[in-house]
C-alpha distance (Angstrom), angle and dihedral (degrees) to the residues before:
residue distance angle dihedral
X1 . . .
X2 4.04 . .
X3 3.50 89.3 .
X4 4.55 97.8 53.8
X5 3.88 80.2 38.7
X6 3.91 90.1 53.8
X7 3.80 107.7 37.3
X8 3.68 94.0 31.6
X9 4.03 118.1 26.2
X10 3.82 93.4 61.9
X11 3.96 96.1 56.6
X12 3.66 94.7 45.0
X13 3.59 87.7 51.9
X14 3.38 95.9 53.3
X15 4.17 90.1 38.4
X16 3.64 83.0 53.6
X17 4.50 96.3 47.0
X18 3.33 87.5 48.9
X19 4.10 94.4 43.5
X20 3.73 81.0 57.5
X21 3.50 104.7 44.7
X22 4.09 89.3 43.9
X23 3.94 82.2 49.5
X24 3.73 98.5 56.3
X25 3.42 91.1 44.0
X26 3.65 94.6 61.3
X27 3.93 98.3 40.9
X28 3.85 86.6 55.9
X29 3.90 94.1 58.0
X30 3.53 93.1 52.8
X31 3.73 109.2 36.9
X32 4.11 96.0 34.4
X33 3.72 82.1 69.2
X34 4.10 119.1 29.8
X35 3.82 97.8 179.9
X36 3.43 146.8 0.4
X37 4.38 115.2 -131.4
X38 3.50 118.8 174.3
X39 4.01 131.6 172.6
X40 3.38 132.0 -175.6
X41 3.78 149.0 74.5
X42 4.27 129.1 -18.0
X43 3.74 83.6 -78.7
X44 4.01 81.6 80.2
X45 3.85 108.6 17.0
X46 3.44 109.6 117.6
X47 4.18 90.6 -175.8
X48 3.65 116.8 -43.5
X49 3.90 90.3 118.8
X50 4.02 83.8 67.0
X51 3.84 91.2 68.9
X52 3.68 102.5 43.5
X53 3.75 131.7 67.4
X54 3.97 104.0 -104.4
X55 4.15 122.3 114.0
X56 4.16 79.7 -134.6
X57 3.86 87.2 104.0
X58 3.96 127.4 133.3
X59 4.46 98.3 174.4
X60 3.63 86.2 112.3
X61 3.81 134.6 80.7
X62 2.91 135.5 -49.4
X63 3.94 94.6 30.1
X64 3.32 109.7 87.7
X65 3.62 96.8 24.4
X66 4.43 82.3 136.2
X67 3.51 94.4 41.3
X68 3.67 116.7 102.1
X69 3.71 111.0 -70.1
X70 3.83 93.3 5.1
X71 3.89 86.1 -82.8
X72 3.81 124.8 169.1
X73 3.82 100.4 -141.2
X74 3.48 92.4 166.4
X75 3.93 95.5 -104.8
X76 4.08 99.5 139.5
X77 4.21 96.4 -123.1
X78 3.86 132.0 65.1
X79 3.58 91.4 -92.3
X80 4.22 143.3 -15.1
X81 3.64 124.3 -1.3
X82 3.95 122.8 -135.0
X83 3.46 89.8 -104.2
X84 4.55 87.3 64.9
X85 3.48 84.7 53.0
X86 3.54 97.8 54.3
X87 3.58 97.4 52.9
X88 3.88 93.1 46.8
X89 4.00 79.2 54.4
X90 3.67 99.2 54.1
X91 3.88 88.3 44.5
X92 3.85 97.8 -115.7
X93 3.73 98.9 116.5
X94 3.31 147.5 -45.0
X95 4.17 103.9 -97.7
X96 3.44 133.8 5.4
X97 3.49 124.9 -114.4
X98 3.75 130.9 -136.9
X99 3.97 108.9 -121.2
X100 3.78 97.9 -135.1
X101 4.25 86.0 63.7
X102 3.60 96.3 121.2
X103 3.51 89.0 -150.4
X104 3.75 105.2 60.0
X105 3.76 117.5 130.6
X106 3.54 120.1 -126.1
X107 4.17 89.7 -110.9
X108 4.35 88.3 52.8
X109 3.82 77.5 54.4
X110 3.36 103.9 56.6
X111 4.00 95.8 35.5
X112 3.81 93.8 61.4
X113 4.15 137.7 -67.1
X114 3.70 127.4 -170.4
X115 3.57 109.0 -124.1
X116 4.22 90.9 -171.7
X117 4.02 127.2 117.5
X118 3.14 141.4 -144.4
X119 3.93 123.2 -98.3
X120 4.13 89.9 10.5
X121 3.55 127.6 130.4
X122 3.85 143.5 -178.3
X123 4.19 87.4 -99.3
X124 3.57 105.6 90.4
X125 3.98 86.4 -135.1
X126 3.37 95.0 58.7
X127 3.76 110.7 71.7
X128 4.47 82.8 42.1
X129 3.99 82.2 63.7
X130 3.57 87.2 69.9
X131 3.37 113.9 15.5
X132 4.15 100.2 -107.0
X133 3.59 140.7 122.0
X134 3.39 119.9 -62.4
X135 3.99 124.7 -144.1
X136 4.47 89.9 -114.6
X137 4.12 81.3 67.1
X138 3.58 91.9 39.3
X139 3.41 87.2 65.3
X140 4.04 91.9 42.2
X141 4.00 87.5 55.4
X142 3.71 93.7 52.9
X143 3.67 92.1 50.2
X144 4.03 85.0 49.5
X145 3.79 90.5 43.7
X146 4.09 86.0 57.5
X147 3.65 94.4 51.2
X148 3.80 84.8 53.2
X149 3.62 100.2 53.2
X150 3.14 98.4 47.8
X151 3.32 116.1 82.8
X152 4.18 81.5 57.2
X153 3.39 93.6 57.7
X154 3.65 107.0 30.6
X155 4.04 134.8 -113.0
X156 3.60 91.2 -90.7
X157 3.92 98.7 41.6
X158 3.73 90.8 51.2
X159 4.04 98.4 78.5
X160 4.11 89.8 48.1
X161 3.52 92.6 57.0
X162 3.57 104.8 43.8
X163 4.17 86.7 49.6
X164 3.73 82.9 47.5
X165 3.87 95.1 48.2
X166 3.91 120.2 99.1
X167 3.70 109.1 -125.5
X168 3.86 121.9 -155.6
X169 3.56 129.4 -172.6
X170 3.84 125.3 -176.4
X171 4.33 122.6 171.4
X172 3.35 143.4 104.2
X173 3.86 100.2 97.3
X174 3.83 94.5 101.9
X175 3.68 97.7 45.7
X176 3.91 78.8 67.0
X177 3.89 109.8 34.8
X178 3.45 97.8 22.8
X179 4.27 109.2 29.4
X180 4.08 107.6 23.9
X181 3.91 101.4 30.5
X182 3.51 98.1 36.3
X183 3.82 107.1 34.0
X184 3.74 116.6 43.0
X185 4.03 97.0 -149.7
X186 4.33 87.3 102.1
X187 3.50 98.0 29.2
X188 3.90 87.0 63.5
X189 4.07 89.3 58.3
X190 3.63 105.3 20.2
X191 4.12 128.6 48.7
X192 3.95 110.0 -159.4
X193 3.89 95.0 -90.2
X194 3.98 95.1 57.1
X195 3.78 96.3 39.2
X196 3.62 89.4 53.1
X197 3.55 84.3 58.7
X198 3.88 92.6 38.1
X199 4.15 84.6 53.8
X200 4.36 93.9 46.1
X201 4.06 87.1 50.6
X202 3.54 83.2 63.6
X203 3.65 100.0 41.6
X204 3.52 86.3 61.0
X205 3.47 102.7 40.2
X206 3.85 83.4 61.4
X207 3.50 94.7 54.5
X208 3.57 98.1 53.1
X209 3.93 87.3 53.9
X210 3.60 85.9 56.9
X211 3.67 94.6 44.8
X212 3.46 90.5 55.5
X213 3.89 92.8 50.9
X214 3.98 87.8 59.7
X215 3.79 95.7 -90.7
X216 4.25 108.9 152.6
X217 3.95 101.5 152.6
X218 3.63 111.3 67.1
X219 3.68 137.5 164.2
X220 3.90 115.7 -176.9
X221 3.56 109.2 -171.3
X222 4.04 124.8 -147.6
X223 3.85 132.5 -129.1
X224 3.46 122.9 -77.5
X225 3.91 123.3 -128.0
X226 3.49 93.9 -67.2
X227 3.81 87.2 -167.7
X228 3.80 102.6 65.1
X229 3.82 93.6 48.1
X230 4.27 105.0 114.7
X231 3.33 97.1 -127.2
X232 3.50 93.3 51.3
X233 3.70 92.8 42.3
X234 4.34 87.0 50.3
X235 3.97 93.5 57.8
X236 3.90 100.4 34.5
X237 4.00 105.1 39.4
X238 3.87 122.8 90.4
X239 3.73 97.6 -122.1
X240 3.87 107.7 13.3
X241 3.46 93.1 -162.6
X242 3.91 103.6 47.8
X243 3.78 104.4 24.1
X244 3.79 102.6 46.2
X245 3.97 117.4 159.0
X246 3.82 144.4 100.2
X247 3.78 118.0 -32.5
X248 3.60 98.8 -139.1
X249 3.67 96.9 -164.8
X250 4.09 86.5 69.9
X251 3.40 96.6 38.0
X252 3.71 87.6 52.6
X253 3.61 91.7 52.0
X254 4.09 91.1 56.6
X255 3.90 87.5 51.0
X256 3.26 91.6 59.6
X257 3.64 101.3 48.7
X258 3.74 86.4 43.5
X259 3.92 90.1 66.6
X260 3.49 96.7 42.2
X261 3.58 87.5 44.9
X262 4.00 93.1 56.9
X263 3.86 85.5 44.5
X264 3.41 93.3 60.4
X265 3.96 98.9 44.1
X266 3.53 91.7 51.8
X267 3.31 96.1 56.4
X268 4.10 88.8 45.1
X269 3.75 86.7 51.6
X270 3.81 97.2 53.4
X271 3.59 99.8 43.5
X272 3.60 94.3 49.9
X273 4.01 95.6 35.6
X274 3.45 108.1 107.6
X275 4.11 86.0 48.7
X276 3.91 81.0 72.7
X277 3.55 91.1 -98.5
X278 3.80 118.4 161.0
X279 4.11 113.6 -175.8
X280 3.43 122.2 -179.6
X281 3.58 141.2 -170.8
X282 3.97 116.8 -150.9
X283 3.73 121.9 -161.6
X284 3.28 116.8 -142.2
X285 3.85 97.9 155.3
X286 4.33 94.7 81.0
X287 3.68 92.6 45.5
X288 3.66 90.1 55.9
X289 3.61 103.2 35.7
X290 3.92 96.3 50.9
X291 3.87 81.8 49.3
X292 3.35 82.1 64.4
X293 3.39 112.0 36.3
X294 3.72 93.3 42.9
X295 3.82 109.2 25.8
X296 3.48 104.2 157.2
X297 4.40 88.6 64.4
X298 4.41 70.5 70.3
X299 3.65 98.7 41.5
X300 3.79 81.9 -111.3
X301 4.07 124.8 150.6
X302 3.71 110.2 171.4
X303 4.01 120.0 57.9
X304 3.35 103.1 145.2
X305 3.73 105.1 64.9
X306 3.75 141.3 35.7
X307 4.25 112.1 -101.7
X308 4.23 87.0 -128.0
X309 3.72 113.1 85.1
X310 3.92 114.4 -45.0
X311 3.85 87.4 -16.6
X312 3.94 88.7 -140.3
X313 4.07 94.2 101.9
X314 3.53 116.6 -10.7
X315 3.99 117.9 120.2
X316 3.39 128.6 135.8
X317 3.97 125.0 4.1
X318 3.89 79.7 -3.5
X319 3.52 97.7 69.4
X320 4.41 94.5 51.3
X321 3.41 139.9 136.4
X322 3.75 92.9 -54.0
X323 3.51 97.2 60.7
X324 3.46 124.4 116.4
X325 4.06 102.4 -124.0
X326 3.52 133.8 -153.1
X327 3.76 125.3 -104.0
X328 3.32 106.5 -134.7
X329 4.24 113.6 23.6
X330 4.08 86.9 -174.0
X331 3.47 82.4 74.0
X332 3.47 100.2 60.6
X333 3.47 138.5 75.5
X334 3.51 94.3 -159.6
X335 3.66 132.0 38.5
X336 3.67 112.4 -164.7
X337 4.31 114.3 -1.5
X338 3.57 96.7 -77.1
X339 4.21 113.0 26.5
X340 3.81 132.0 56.3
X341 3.56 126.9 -106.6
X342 3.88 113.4 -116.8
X343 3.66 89.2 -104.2
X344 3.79 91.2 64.1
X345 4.06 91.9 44.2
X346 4.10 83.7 58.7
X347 3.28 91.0 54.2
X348 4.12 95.2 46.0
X349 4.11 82.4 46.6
X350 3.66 91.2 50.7
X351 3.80 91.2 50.4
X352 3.54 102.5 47.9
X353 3.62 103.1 36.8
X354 3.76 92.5 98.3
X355 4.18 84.7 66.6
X356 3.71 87.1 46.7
X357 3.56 84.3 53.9
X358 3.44 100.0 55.4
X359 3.80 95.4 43.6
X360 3.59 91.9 56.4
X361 3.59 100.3 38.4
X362 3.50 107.9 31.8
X363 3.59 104.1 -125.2
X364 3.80 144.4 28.4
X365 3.56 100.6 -54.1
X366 4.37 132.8 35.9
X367 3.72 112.4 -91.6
X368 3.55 120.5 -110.6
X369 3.78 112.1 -172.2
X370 3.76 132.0 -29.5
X371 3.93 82.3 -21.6
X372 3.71 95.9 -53.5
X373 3.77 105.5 145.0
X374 4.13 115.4 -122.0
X375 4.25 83.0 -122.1
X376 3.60 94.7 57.3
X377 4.25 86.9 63.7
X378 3.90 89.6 47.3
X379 4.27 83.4 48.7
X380 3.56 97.5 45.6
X381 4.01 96.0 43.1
X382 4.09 88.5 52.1
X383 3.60 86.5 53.1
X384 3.40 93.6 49.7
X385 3.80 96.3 45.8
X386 3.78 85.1 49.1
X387 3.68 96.1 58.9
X388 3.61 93.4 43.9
X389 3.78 91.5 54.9
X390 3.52 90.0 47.5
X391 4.18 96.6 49.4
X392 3.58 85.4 45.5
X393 3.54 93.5 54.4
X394 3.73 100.4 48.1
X395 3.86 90.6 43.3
X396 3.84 84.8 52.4
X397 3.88 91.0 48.0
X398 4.14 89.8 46.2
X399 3.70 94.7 58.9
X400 3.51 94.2 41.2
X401 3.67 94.8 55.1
């Protein structure tokens, strides 16, 4: 009996510490976050364009000539967006699907769906430009999309998981590019300053519908620099073809509305913080802009232009199957004149996965178990490998001696 206990009831307690450590680990990455939901602009449609009728499509080749099996899911890059990567991060699956996929099992309902489209924006004019969805029915889809998971999960399961579900919003570009500087409806009752505020009224509105759906984890993501974008770059530079590069006076424009942005999600998040609330703003302006300034930190060559045709205006049915592609997307920041190539969404995941972090976990670092950091396993294991060595030692020396 002192012998099994010696040479076997030490490993299987340590098998079993580190079973349980391991364990809690893994329960905390799925149930800290139930779902991903996400609304918005291209930037994070994952297909819904494909089932309405807009020409703002991308579920033909060549998009998604990176994305697994070289399908064209209608996501406008070569391959995943950020918002795929995030939900492979959190552990809740590996893409995320668009909610008007006819298809979608009950299970890829409940897990997450983006419910954005392409070429919307938080200006109600915007998405009528182009015939998409706009953020207001956004908002009516999600409410739809609870009635329909419900029954799955239960009338008194369905309030825990929305609070537990990671929200993520990301518009606003084409109120600029496409709406105020390219239609003169706003620019005839709005200069830049108020429709900035005209555009944040909105962003909050929006939020409080989602607040008062049970939404408490929410990441609202800034503009990018508007000014480096190709197509942007094409109709505003002096010479399009031998003076290519940011346009600061856009870019300067999203900077702006970034700060005020922040301003006004602080003071969202600390008037509603002791409801739970967690409000977040996520840069991806400096990601993208030191992609571009400094590409080869990336292993990046081309900033200037998209990697679909000439890359100074196609996007959507202009970049198709007749378009002369790119070898080598990786190398691009940009894939067609407007969106980011997969490779550049990494990146933007990479950088702002400390904020998704915080939002999910509540503090500086990702929760393990009943707040039990992931470092105090590794500590305690050592420990316990130490003393085991040690034991063994001594009961090596006493029956050598």
């Amino acid at each position: 009996m002192e012998f099994f206990f010696k040479q076997y009831s030490l490993p299987l307690l340590l098998f079993i510490l580190q079973l349980l450590c391991f364990t809690s680990i893994g329960q905390a990455l799925n149930s800290n976050v139930t779902a991903l939901l996400v609304f918005g602009d291209s930037t994070v449609d994952p297909g819904n364009n494909n089932n309405i009728s807009t020409i703002f499509k991308a579920n033909f080749p060549p998009y998604g000539r990176d994305f697994a099996n070289q399908t064209p899911t209608g996501r406008f890059s070569d391959g995943q967006l950020t918002t795929d990567f995030v939900v492979s991060y959190l552990g809740v699956k590996k893409y995320v699907p668009p909610y008007l996929d006819p298809t979608l099992s009950i299970q890829e309902l409940v897990t997450g769906v983006s419910f954005a489209s392409g070429a919307s924006g938080y200006d109600p004019l915007t998405p009528r430009l182009s015939n998409v969805i706009p953020i207001s029915k956004q908002l009516d889809n999600f409410r739809e999309y609870k009635k329909k998971i419900e029954p799955a999960i239960g009338n008194q399961g369905i309030e825990n998981h929305i609070n537990k579900a990671l929200f993520v919003i990301s518009a606003g570009t084409n109120d600029f590019v496409v709406n105020y500087y390219t239609v003169p409806i706003r620019r005839r009752s709005y200069n830049v300053s108020s429709y900035q505020q005209f555009l944040l009224q909105q962003v909050k509105e929006f939020i409080q519908g989602l607040w008062d759906e049970g939404a408490r984890k929410i990441a609202v993501v800034g503009l990018p620099p508007m000014g480096c974008l190709p197509i942007v770059d094409t109709f505003s530079s002096n010479n399009t073809f031998t003076q290519r590069g940011c346009i600061e006076q856009y870019s300067s424009v999203a900077r702006d509305y970034n700060q005020m942005l922040q301003t006004e999600l602080n003071d969202m998040q600390q008037s509603s913080e002791n409801h739970g609330a967690k409000i977040y703003y996520v840069d991806i302006y400096g990601p993208l802009f030191d992609m571009v300034q400094y590409p080869e930190k990336y292993g990046l060559e081309e900033v200037n232009v998209g990697c679909c045709g000439t890359g100074y205006v196609e996007t959507s049915i202009l970049c198709n199957r007749a378009s002369i592609v790119c070898t080598d997307a990786s190398k691009y920041v940009f894939w067609d004149a407007i969106h980011p190539t997969e490779m550049a969404y990494n990146v933007i995941f990479k950088d702002i996965r400390s904020t998704i972090d915080l939002i999910t976990s509540g503090g500086g670092s990702r929760i393990v178990s009943q707040g039990v950091p992931r470092w105090a396993c590794s500590v305690t294991i050592f420990f316990f490998r130490f003393s085991v060595t040690i034991f063994s030692f001594l009961d090596l020396s006493s029956n050598f001696f």
